[in-house]
Biopython code that builds the backbone (N, CA, C, O; Angstrom):
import numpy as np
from Bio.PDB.StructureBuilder import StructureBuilder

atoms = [
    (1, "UNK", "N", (9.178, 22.235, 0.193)),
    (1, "UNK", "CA", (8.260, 22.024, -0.920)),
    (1, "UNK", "C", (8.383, 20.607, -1.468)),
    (1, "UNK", "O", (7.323, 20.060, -1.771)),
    (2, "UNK", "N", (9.935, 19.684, -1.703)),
    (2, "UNK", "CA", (9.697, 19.004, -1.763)),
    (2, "UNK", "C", (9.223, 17.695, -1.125)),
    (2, "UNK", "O", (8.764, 16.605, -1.465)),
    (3, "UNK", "N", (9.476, 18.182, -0.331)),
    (3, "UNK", "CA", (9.141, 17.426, 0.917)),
    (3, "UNK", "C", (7.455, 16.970, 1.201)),
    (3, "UNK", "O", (7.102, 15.825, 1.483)),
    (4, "UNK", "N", (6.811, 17.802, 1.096)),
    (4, "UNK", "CA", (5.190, 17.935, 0.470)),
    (4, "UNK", "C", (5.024, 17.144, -0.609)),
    (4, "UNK", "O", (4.360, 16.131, -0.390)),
    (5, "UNK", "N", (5.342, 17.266, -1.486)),
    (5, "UNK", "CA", (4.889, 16.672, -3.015)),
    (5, "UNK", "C", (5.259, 15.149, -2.277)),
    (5, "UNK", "O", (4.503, 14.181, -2.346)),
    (6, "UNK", "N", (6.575, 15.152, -1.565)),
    (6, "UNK", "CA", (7.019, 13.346, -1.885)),
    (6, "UNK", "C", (5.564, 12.698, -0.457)),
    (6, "UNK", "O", (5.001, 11.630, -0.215)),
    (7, "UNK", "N", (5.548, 13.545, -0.115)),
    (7, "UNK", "CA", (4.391, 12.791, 1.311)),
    (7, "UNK", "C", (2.963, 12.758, 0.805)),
    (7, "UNK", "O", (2.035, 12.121, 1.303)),
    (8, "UNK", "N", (2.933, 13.455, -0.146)),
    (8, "UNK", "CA", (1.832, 13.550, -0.758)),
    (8, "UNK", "C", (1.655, 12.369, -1.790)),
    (8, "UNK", "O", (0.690, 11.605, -1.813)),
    (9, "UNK", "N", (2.848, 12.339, -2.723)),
    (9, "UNK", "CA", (2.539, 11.452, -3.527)),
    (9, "UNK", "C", (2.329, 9.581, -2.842)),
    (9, "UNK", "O", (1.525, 8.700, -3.147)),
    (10, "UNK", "N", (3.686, 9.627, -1.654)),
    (10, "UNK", "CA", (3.326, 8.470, -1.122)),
    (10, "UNK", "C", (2.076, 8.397, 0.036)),
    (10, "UNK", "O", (2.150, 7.523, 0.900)),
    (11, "UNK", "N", (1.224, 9.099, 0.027)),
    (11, "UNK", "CA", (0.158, 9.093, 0.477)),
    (11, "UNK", "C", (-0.832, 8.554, -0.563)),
    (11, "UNK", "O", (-1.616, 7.718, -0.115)),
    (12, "UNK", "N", (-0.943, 8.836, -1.741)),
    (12, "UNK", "CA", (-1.624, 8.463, -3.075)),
    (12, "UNK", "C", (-1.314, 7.015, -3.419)),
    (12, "UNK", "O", (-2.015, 6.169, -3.976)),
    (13, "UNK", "N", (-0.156, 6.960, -2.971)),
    (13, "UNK", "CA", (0.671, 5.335, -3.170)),
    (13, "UNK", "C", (-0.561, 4.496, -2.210)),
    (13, "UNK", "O", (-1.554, 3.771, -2.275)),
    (14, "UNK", "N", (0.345, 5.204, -1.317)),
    (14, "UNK", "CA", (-0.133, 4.058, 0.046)),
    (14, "UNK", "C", (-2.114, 4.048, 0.146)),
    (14, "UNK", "O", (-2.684, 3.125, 0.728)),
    (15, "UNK", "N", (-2.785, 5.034, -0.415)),
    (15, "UNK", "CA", (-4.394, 4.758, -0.684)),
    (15, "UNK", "C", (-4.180, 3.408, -1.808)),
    (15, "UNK", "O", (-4.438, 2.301, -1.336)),
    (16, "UNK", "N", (-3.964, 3.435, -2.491)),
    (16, "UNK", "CA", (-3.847, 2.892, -3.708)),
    (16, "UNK", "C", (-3.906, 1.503, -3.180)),
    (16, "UNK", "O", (-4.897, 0.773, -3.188)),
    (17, "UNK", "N", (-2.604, 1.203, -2.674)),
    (17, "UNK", "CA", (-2.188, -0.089, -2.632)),
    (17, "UNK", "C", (-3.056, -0.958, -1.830)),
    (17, "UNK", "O", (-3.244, -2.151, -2.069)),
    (18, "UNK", "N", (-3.949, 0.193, -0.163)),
    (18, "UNK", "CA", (-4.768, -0.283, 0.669)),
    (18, "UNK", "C", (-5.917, -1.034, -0.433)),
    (18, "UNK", "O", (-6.112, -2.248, -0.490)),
    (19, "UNK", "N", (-6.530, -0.110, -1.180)),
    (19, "UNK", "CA", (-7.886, -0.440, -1.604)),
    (19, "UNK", "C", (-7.574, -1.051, -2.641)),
    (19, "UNK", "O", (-8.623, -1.291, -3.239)),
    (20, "UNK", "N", (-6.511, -1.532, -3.322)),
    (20, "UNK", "CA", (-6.118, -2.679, -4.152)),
    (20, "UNK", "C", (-6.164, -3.863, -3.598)),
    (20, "UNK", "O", (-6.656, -4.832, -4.176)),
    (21, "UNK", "N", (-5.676, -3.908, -2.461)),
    (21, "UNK", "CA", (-5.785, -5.254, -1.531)),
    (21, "UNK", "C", (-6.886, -5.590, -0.903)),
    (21, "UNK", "O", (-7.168, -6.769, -0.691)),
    (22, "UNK", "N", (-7.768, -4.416, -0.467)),
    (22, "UNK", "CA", (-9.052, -5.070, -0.268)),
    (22, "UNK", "C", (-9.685, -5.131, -1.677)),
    (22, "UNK", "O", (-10.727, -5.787, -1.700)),
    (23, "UNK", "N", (-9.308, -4.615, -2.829)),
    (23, "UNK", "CA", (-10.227, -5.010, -4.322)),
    (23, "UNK", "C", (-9.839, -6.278, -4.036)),
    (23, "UNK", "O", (-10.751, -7.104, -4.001)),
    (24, "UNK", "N", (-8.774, -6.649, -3.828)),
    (24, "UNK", "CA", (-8.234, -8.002, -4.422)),
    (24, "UNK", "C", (-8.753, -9.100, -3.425)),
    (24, "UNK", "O", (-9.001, -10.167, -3.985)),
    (25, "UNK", "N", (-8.966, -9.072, -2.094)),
    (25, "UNK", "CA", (-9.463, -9.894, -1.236)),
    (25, "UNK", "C", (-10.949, -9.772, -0.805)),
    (25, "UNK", "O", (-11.319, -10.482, 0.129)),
    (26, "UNK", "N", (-11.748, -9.017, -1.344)),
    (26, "UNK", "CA", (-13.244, -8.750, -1.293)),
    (26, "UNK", "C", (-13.752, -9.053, -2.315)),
    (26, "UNK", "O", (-14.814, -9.618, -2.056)),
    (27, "UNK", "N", (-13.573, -8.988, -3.412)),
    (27, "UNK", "CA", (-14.098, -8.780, -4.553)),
    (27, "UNK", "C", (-13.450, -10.046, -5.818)),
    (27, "UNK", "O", (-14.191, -10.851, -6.382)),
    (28, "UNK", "N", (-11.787, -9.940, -6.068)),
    (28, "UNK", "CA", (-11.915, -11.057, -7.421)),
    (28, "UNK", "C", (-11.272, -12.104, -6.752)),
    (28, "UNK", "O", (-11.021, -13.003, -7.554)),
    (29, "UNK", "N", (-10.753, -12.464, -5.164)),
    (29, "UNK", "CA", (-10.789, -13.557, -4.917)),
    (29, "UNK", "C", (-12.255, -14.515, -4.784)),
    (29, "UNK", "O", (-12.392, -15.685, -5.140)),
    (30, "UNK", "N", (-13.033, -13.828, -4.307)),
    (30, "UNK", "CA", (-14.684, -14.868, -4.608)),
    (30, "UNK", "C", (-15.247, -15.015, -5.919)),
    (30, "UNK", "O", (-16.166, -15.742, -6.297)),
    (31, "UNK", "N", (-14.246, -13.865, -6.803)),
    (31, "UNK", "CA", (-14.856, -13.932, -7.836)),
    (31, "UNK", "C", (-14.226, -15.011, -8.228)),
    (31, "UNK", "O", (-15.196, -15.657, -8.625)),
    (32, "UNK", "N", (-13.065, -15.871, -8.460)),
    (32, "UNK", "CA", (-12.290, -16.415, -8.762)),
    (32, "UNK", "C", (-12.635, -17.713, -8.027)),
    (32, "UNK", "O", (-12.697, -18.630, -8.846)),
    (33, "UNK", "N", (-12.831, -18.037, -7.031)),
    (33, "UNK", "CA", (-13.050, -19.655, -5.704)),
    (33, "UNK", "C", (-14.502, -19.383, -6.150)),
    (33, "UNK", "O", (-14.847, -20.239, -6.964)),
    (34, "UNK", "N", (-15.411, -18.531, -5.905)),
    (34, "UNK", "CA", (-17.066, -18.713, -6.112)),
    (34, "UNK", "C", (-17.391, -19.164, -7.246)),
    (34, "UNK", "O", (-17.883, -20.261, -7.507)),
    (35, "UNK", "N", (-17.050, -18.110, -8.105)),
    (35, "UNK", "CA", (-18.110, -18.278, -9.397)),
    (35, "UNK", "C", (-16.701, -18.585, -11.056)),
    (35, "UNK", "O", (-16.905, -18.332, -12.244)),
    (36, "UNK", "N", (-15.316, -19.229, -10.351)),
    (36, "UNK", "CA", (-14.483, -19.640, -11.155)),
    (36, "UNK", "C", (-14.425, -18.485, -12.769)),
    (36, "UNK", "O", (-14.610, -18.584, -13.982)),
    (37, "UNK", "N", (-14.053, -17.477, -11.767)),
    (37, "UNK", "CA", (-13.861, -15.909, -12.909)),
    (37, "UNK", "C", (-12.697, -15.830, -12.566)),
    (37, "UNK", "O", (-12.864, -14.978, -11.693)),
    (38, "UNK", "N", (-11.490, -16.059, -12.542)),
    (38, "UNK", "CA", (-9.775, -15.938, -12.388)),
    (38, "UNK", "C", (-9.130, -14.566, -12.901)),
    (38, "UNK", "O", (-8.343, -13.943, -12.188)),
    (39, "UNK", "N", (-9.489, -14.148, -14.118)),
    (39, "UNK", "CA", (-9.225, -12.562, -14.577)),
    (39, "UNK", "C", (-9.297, -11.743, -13.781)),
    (39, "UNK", "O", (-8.385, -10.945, -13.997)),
    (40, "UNK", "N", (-9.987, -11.393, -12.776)),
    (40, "UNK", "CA", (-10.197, -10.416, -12.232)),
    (40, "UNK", "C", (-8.764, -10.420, -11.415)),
    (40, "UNK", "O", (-8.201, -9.326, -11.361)),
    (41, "UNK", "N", (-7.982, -11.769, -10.639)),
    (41, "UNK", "CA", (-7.141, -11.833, -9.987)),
    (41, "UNK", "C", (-5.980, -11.230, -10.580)),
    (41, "UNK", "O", (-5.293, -10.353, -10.057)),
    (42, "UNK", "N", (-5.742, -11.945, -12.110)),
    (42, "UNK", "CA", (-4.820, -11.261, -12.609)),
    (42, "UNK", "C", (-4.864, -9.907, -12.858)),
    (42, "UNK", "O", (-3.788, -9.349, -12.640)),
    (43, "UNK", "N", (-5.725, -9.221, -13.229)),
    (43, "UNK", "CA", (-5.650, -7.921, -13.137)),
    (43, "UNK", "C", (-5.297, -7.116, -12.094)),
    (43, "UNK", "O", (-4.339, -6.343, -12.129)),
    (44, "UNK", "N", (-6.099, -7.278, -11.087)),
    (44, "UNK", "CA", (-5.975, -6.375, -9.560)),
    (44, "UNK", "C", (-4.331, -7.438, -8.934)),
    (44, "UNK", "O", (-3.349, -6.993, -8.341)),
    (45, "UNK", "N", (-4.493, -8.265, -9.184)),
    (45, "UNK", "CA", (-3.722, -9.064, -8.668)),
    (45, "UNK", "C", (-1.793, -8.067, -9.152)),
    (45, "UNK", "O", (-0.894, -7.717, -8.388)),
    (46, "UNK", "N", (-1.897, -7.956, -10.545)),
    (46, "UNK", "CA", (-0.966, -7.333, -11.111)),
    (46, "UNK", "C", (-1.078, -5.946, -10.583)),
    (46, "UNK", "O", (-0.007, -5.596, -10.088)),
    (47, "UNK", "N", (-1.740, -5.296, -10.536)),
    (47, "UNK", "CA", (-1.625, -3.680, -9.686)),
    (47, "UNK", "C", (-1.724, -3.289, -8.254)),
    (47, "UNK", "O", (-1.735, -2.184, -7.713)),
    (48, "UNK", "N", (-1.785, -4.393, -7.833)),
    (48, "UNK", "CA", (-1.638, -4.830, -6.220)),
    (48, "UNK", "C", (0.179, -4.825, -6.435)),
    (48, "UNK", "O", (1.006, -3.983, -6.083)),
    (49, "UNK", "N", (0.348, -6.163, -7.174)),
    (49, "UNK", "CA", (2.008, -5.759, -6.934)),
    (49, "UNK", "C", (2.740, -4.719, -7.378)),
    (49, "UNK", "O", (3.669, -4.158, -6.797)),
    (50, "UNK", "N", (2.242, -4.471, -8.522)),
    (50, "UNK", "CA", (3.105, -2.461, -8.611)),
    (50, "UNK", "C", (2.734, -2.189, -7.466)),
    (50, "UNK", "O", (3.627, -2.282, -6.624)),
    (51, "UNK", "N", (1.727, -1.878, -7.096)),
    (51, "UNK", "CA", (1.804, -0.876, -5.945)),
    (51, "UNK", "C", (2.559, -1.074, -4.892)),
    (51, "UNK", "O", (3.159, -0.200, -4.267)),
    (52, "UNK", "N", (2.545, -2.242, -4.671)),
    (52, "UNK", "CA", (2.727, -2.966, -3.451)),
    (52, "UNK", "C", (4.423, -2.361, -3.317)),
    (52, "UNK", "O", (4.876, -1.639, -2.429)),
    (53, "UNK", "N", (5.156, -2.948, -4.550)),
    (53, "UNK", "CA", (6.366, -2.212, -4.596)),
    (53, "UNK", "C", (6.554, -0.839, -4.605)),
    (53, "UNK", "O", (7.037, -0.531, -3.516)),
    (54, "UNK", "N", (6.424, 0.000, -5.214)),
    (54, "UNK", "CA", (6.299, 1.339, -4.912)),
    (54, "UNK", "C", (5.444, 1.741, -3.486)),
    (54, "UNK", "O", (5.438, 2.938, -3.199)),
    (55, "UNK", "N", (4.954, 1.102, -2.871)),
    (55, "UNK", "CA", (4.419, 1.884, -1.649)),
    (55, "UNK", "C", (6.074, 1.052, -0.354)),
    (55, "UNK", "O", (6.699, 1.747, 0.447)),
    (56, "UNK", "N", (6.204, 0.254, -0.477)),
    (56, "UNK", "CA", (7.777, -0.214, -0.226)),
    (56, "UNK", "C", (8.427, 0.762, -0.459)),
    (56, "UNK", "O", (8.479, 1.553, 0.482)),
    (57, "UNK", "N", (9.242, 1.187, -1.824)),
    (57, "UNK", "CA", (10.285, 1.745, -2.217)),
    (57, "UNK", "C", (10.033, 3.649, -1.504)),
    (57, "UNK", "O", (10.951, 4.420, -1.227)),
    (58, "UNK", "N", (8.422, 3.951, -1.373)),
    (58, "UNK", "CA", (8.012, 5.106, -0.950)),
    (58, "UNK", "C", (8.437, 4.943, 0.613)),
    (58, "UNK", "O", (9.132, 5.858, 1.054)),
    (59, "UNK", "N", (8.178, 4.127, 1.297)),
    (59, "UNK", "CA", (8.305, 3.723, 2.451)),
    (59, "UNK", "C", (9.369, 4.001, 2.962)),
    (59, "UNK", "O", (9.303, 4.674, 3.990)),
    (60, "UNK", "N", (10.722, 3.602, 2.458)),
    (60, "UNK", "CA", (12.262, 3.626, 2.509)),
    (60, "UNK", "C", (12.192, 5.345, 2.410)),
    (60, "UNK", "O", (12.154, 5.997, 3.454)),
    (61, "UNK", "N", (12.180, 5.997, 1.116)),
    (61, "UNK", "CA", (12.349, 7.539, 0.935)),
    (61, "UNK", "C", (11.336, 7.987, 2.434)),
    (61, "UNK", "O", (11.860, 8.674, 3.311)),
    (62, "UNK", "N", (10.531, 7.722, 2.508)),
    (62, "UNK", "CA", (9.735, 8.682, 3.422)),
    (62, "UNK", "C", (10.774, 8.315, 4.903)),
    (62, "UNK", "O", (11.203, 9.272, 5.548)),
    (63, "UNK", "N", (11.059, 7.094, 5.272)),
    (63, "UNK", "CA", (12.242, 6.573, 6.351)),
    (63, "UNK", "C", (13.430, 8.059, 6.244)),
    (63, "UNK", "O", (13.598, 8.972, 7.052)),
    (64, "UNK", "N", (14.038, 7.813, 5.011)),
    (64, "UNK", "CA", (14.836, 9.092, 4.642)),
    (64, "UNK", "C", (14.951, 10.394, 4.659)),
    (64, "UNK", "O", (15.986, 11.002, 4.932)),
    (65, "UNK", "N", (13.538, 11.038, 4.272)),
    (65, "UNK", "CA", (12.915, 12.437, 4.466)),
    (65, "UNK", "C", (12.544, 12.872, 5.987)),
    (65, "UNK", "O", (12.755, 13.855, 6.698)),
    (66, "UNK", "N", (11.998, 11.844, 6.088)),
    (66, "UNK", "CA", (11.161, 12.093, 7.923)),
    (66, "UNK", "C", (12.058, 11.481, 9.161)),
    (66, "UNK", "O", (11.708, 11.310, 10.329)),
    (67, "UNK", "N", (13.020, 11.271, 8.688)),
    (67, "UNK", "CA", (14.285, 10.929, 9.793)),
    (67, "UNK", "C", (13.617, 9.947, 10.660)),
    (67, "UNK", "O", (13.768, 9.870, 11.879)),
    (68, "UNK", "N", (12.631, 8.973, 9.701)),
    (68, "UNK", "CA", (11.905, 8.286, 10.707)),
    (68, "UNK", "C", (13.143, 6.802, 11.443)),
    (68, "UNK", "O", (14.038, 6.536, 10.641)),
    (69, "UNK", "N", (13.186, 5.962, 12.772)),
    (69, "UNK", "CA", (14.252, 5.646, 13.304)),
    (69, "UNK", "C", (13.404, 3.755, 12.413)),
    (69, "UNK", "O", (12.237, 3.521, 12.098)),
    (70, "UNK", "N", (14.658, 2.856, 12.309)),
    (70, "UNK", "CA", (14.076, 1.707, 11.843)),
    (70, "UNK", "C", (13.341, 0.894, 12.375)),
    (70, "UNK", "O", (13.431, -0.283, 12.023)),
    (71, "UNK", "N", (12.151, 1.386, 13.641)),
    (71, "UNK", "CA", (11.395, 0.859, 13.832)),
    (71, "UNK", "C", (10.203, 1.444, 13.172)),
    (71, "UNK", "O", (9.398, 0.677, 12.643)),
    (72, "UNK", "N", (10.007, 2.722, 13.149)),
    (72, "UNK", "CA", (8.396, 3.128, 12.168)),
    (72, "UNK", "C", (9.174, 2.528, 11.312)),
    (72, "UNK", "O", (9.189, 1.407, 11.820)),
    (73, "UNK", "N", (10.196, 2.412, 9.870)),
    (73, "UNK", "CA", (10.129, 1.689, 8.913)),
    (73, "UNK", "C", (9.649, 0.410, 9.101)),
    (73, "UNK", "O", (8.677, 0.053, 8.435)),
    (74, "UNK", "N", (10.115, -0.274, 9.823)),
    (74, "UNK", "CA", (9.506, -2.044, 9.953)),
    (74, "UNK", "C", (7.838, -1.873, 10.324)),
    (74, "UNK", "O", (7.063, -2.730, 9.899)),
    (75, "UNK", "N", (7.348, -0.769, 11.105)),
    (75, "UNK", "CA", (6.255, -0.979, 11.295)),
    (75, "UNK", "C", (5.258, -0.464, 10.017)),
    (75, "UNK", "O", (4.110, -0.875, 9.850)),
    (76, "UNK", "N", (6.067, 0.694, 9.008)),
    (76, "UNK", "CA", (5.264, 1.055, 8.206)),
    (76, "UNK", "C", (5.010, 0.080, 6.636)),
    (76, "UNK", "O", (4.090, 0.078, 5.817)),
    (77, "UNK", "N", (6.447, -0.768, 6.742)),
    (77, "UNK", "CA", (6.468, -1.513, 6.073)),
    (77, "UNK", "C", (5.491, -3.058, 6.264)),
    (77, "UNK", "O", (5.064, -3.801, 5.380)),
    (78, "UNK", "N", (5.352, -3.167, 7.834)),
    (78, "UNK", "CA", (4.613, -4.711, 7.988)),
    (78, "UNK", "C", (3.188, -4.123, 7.702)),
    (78, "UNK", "O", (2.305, -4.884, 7.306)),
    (79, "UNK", "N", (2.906, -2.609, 7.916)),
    (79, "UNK", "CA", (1.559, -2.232, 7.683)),
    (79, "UNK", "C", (0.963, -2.701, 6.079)),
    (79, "UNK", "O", (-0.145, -3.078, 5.695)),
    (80, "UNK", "N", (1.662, -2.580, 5.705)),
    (80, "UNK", "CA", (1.439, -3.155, 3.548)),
    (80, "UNK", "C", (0.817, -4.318, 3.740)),
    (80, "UNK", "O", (-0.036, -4.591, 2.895)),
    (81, "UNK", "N", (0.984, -5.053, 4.565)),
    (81, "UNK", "CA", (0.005, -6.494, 4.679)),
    (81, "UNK", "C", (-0.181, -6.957, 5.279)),
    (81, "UNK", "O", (0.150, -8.104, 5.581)),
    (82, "UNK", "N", (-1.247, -5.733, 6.021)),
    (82, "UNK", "CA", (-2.353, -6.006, 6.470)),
    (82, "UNK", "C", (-3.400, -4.944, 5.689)),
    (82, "UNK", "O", (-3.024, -3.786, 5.507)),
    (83, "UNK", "N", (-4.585, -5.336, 5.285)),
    (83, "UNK", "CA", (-5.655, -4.932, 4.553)),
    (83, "UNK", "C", (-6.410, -3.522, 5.108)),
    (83, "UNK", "O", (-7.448, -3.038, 4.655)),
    (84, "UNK", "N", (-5.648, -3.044, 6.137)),
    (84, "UNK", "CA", (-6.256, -1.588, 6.587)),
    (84, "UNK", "C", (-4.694, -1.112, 6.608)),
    (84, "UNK", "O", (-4.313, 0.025, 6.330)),
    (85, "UNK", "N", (-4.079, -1.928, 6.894)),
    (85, "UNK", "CA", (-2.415, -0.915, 7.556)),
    (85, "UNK", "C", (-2.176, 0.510, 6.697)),
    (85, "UNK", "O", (-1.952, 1.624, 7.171)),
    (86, "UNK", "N", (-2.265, 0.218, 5.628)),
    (86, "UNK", "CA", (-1.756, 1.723, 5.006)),
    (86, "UNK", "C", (-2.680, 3.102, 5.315)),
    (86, "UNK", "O", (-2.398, 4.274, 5.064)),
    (87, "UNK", "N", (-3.993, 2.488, 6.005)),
    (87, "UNK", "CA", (-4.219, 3.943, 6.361)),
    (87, "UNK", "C", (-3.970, 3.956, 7.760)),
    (87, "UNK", "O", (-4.473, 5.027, 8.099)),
    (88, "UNK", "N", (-3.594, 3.528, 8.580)),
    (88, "UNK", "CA", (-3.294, 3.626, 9.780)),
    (88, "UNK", "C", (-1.787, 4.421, 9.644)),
    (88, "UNK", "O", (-1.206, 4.991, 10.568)),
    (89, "UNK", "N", (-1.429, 4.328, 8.567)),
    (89, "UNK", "CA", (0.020, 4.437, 8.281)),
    (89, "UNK", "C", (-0.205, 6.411, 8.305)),
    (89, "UNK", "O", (0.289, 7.335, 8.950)),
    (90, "UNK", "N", (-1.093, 6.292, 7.349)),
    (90, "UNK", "CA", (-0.894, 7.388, 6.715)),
    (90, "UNK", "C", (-1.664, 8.720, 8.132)),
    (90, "UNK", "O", (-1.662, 9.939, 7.957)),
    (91, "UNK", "N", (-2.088, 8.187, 9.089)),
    (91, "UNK", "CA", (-2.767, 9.016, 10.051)),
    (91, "UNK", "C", (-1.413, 8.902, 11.435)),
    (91, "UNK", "O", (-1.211, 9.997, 11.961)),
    (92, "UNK", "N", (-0.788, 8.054, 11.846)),
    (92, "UNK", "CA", (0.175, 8.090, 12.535)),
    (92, "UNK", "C", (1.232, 8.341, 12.442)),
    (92, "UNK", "O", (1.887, 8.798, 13.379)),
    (93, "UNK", "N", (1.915, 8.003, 10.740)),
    (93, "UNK", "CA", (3.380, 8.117, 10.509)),
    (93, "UNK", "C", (3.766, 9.682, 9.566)),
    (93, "UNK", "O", (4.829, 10.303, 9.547)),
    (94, "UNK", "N", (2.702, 9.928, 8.978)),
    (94, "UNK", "CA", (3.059, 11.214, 8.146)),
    (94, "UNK", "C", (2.126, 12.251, 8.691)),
    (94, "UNK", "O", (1.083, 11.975, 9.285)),
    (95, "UNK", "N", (2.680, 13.779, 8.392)),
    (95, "UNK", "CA", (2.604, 14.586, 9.007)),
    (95, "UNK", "C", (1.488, 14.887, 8.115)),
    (95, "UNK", "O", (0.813, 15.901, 8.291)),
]
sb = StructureBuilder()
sb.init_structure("model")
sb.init_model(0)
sb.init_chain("A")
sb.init_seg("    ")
for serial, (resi, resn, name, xyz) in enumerate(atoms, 1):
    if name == "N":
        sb.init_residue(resn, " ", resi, " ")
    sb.init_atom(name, np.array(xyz, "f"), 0.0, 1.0, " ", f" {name:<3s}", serial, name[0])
structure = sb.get_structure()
């Protein structure tokens, strides 16, 4: 059971953090170089890095839970940046 909740929740993580990073590289970086609107960066920019850390720190526990060996960790971890990786993550590495 717990085991569910924690794959679940870092599944919620790891959506999060994907479509934070494309908010952040689609959307308030042009907003920011185009039309010189910078706020938007700091905002998404700031919940990009929470996430970013917690989908990390989820990363490690799920390594832990899923007896995964330290290569899915390095690979689930280099997945965080790249701008699709976390769902590739979430269809290959968790059950």
């Amino acid at each position: 059971m717990e085991r569910t909740i924690s794959i679940k929740i870092f599944k919620i993580i790891s959506t999060l953090e994907a479509i934070s990073f494309l908010v952040l590289l689609l959307i308030a970086m042009p907003l920011k170089y185009i039309w010189d609107m910078p706020s938007m960066v700091r905002i998404v920019g700031m919940a990009h890095g929470i996430l970013f850390v917690l989908y990390v720190l989820g990363a490690y526990y799920m390594y832990e839970k899923l007896n995964w060996n330290i290569k899915q960790l390095l690979i689930v971890i280099l997945c965080s940046i790249l701008p699709l990786g976390p769902f590739y993550v979430e269809r290959k590495y968790l059950p």
